[in-house]
C-alpha positions in Angstrom: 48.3 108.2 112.8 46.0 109.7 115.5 43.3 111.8 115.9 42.0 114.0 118.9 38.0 115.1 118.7 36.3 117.7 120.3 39.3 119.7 119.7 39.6 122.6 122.4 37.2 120.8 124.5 34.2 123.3 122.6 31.2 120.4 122.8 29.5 119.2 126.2 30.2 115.4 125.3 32.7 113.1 126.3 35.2 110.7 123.9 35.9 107.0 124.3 38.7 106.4 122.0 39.9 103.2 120.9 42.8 101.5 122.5 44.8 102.0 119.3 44.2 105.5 119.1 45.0 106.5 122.9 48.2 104.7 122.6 49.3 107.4 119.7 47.3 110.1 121.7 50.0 108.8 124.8 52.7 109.3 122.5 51.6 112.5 121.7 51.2 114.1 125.5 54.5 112.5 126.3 55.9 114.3 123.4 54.2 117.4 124.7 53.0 117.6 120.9 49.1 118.3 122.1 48.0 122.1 123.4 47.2 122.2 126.6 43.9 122.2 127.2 43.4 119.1 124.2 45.5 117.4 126.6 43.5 118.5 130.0 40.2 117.1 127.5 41.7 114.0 126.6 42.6 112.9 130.3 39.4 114.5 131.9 37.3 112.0 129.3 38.8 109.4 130.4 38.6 110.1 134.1 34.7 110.8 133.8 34.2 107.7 131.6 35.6 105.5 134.2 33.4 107.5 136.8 30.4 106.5 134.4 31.9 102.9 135.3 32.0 102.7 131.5 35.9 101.7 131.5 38.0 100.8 134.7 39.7 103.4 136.6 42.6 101.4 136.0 42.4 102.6 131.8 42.4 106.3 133.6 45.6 105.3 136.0 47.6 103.6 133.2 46.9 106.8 130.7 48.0 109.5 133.2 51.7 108.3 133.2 51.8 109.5 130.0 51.9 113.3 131.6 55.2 112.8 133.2 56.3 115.9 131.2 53.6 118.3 131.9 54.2 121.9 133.1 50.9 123.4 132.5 49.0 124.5 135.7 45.6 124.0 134.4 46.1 120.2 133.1 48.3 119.3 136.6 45.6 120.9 138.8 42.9 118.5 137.1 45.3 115.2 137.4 45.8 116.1 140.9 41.8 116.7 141.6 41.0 113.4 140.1 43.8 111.4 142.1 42.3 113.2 145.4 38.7 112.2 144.2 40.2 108.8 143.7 41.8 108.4 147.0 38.5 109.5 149.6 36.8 106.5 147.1 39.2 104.1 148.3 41.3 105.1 151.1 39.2 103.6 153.6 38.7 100.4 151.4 40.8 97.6 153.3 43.2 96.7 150.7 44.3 100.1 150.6 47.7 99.7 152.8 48.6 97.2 150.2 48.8 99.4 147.7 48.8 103.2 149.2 52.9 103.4 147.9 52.1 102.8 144.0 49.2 105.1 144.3 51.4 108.3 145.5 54.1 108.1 143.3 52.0 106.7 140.6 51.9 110.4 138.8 54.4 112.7 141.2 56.8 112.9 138.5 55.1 116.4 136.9 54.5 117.9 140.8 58.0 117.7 141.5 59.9 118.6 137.9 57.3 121.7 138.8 58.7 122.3 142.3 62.0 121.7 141.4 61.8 125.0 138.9 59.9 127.3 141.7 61.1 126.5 144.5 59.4 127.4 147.9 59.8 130.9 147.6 57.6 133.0 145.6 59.3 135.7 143.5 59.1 139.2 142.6 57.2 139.9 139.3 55.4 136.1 139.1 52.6 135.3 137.1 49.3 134.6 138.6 50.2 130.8 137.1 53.1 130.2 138.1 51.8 131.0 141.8 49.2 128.7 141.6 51.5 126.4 139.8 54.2 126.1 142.7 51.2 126.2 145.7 49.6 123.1 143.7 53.2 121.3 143.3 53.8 121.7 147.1 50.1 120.2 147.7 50.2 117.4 145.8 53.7 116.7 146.9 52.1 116.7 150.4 49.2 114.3 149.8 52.1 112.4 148.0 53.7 112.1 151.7 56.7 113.1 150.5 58.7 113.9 153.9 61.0 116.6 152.1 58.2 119.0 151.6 56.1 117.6 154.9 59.7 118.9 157.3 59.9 121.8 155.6 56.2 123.0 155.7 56.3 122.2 159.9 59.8 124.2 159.4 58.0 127.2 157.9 54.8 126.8 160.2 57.0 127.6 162.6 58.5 130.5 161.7 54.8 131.4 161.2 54.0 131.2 164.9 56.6 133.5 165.4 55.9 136.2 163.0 53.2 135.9 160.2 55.2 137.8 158.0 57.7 135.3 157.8 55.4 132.7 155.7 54.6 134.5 152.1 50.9 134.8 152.0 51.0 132.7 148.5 52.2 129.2 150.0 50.6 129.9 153.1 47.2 127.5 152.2 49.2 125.0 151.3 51.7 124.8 154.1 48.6 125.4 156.9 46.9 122.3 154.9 49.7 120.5 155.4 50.4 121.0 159.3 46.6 120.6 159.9 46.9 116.8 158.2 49.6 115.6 159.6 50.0 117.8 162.8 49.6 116.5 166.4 47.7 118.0 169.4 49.8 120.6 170.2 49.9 121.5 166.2 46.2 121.5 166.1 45.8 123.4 168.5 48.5 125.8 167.3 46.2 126.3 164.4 43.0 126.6 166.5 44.6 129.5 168.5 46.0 131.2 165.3 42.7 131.1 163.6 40.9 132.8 167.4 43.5 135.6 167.3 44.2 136.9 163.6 42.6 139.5 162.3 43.5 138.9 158.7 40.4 137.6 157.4 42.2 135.8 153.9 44.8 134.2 156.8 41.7 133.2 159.3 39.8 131.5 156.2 43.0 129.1 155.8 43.7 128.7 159.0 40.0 127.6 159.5 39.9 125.2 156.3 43.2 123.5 158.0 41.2 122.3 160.8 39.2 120.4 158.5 42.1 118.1 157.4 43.4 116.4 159.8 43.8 111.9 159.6 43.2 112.3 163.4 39.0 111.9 164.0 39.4 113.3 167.3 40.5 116.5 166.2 38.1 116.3 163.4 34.9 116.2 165.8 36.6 119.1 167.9 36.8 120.8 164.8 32.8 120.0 163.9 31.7 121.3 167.2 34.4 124.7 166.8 32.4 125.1 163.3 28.8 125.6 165.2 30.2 127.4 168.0 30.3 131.6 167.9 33.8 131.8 167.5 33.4 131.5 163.5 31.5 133.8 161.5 28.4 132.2 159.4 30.2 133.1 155.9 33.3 131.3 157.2 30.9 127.9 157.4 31.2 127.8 153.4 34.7 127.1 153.9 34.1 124.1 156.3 31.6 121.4 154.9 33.4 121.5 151.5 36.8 120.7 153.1 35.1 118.2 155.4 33.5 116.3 152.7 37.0 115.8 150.7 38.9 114.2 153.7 37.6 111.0 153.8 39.0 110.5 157.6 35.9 112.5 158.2 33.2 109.4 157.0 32.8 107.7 160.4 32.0 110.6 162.5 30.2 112.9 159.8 26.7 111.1 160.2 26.8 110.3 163.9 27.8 114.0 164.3 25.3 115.3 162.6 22.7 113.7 164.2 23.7 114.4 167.6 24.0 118.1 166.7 20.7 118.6 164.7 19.3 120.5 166.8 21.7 123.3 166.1 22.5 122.7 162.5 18.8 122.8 161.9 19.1 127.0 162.7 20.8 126.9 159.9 18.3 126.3 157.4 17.5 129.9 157.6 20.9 131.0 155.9 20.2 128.5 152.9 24.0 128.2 151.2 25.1 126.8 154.5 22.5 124.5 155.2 23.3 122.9 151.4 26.8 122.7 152.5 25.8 120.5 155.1 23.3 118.2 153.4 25.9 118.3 150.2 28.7 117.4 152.9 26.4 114.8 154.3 25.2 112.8 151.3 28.0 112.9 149.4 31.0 111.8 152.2 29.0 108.1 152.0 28.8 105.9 149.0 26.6 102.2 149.4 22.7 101.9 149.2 23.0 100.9 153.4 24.1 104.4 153.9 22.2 106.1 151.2 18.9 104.4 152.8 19.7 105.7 156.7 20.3 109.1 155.2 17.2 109.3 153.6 15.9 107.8 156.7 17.4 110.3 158.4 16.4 113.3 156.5 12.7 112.2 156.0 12.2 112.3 159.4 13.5 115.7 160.2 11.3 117.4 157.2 14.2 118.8 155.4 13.3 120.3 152.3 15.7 121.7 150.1 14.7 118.5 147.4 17.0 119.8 144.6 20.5 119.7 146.3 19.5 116.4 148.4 18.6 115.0 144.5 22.0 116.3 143.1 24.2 114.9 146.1 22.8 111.6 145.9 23.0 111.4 142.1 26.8 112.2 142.8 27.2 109.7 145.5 25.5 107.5 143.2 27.9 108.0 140.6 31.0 107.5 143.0 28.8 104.2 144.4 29.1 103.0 140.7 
């Protein structure tokens, strides 16, 4: 027997089952036996217990495998979050060569049964989630390093260059995503002249988050300086410090950057959702007390109010510390 609380995720509270019982609940997701969105509870407790350092990740990890069989875009997009959020904790950690392999094809299995059925190309008459549902599967795919869908994203990037109307506008954030992580110089700045010449403002927002994702730090501070610069409007800044603050390529340079560009970022506190970007950027792109205790530092010298989002980013940094 098993038992699932909290059923349709209606309280605010979180479950630690019993090893017992999540081995019938595993049974269960496998067997696709659970709705949906008991299913995206049961997993999502687990992940945010283990980020309360209340079980090991490793519980999280082992339970997911379970989803092998999922198809539902809400459940899939919630695995995949919490393996990104997983990977900027430790991707920089030394160790992590060693076991960077395991980790990406540790839950693929659902992203690609998904692709497999859609495809690349969206068709006529699609629902909203079966959009989402293939953009997400070529993502994660991506961020797997899967070179199938890495060639063919380059491929179609290509054929963007050329004419804009030969990528479909509904895989175009992932396939820009995907050229401005793993692209070279001239790819970059491929992107970087795209995003200066478009006048599509849905295509300039994408084409600007892509320069935000790059493993390259070099193009990373280019793309830090381009942010502050006139060539990008101040609503478009809401776009960058989010996407900075996931790629965890971006934790060496983010704090010297910011320093040496103060004075500039500092206008900014004027236009108030910006300037929370960038301390919520800041604060939360470091984990450790050293680093937590020069940002404060930091901060405390330059006056910076703002009190609230600076307490909420470092109880979050806290909690990924932990």
């Amino acid at each position: 027997t098993w038992y699932k609380i909290n059923p349709n995720q209606e309280g605010f509270y979180k479950v630690n089952y019993p090893e017992e019982n999540l081995k019938q609940l595993k049974i269960q997701i496998e067997n696709q036996t659970i709705k949906p969105f008991d299913s995206w509870g049961i997993q999502n407790d687990i992940f945010t217990l283990a980020l309360l350092n209340q079980i090991p990740i490793t519980q999280y990890l082992d339970f997911i495998k379970s989803y092998k069989n999922e198809s539902n875009v809400f459940v899939l997009e919630d695995i995949a979050a919490n393996m990104s959020f997983i990977y900027r904790l430790y991707s920089q950690e030394l160790n992590w060569k060693r076991i960077n392999k395991k980790f990406y094809i540790h839950i693929k299995e659902p992203f690609e049964k998904a692709f497999q059925v859609l495809s690349w190309e969206p068709k006529n008459k699609e629902t909203t989630n079966t959009t989402h549902l293939r953009s997400l599967a070529i993502s994660y795919l991506a961020f797997t390093q899967d070179q199938k869908i890495i060639e063919e994203a380059f491929s179609k990037f290509k054929a963007f260059l050329k004419n804009p109307n030969n990528l479909h506008r509904d895989i175009k954030g992932p396939v820009l995503g995907i050229v401005g992580k793993y692209g070279n110089k001239e790819q970059y700045n491929q992107l970087l002249k795209k995003y200066l010449i478009t006048q599509n403002v849905e295509e300039k927002v994408k084409l600007l988050a892509s320069l935000y994702r790059p493993t390259n730090q070099n193009f990373l501070e280019k793309s830090l300086d381009f942010a502050i610069s006139k060539n990008v409007r101040m609503q478009d800044l809401r776009t960058v410090f989010p996407v900075i603050a996931s790629n965890p390529n971006s934790k060496p340079i983010l704090f010297p950057w910011i320093k040496k560009r103060w004075n500039k970022l500092k206008e900014f506190k004027t236009a108030s959702f910006v300037f929370m970007s960038i301390l919520e950027a800041l604060i939360t792109s470091y984990t450790g007390k050293q680093a937590e205790k020069e940002i404060k530092q930091f901060l405390n010298k330059q006056k910076v109010a703002f009190k609230k989002t600076q307490a909420n980013s470092f109880e979050v940094a806290n909690i990924n510390t932990n």
